[in-house]
C-alpha positions in Angstrom: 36.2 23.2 -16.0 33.7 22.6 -18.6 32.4 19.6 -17.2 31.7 21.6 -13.8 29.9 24.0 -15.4 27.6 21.9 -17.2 26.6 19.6 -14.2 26.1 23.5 -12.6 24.1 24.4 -15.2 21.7 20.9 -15.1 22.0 21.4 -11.3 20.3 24.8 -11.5 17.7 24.0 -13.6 17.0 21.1 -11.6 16.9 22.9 -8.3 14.6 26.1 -10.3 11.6 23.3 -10.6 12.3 22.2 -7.4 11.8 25.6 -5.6 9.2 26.9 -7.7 7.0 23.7 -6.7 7.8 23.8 -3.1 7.8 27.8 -3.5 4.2 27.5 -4.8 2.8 24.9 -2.9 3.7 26.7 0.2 2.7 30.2 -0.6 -0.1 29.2 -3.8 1.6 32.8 -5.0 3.4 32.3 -9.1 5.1 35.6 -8.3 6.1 34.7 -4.7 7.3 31.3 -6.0 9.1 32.6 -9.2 10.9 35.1 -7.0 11.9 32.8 -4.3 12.8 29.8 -7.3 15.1 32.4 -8.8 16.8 33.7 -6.0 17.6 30.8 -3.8 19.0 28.8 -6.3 21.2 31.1 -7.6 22.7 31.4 -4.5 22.7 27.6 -4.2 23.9 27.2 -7.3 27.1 29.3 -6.9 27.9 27.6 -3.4 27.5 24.0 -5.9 30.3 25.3 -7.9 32.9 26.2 -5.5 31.9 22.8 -3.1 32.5 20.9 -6.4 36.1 22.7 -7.1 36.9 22.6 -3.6 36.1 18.8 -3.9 37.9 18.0 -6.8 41.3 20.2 -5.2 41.2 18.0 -1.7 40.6 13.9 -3.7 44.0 16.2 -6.1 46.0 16.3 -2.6 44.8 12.9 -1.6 47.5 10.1 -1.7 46.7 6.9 -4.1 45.7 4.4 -1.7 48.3 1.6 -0.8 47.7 -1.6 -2.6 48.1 -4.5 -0.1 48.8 -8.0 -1.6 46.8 -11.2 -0.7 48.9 -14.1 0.2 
């Protein structure tokens, strides 16, 4: 779990900058930006977490691929 929540962590600060910049060059508006930067990814960020779990549960039930032998 802790690994999760560090590549969540890195993820959300990566998609902050991300947001803010497209946030601000759309609107020119720090408040606007910082408010939609903040909010979106949070949201984001959260969905990250349970698409990464859900991930790691589903390649769990997967079965170990059969090994075929070259003749």
């Amino acid at each position: 779990m802790t690994r999760d929540l560090a590549k969540t962590v890195t993820f959300a600060l990566l998609h902050f900058s991300v947001a803010f910049a497209v946030a601000y060059l759309l609107t020119g508006s720090v408040p606007v930006a910082t408010g939609l930067a903040i909010i979106e990814p949070m949201v984001n960020t959260v969905a990250f977490f349970f698409h990464e779990r859900a991930w790691r549960a589903f390649e769990a039930r997967e079965p170990a691929p059969a090994r075929t032998r070259l003749r």
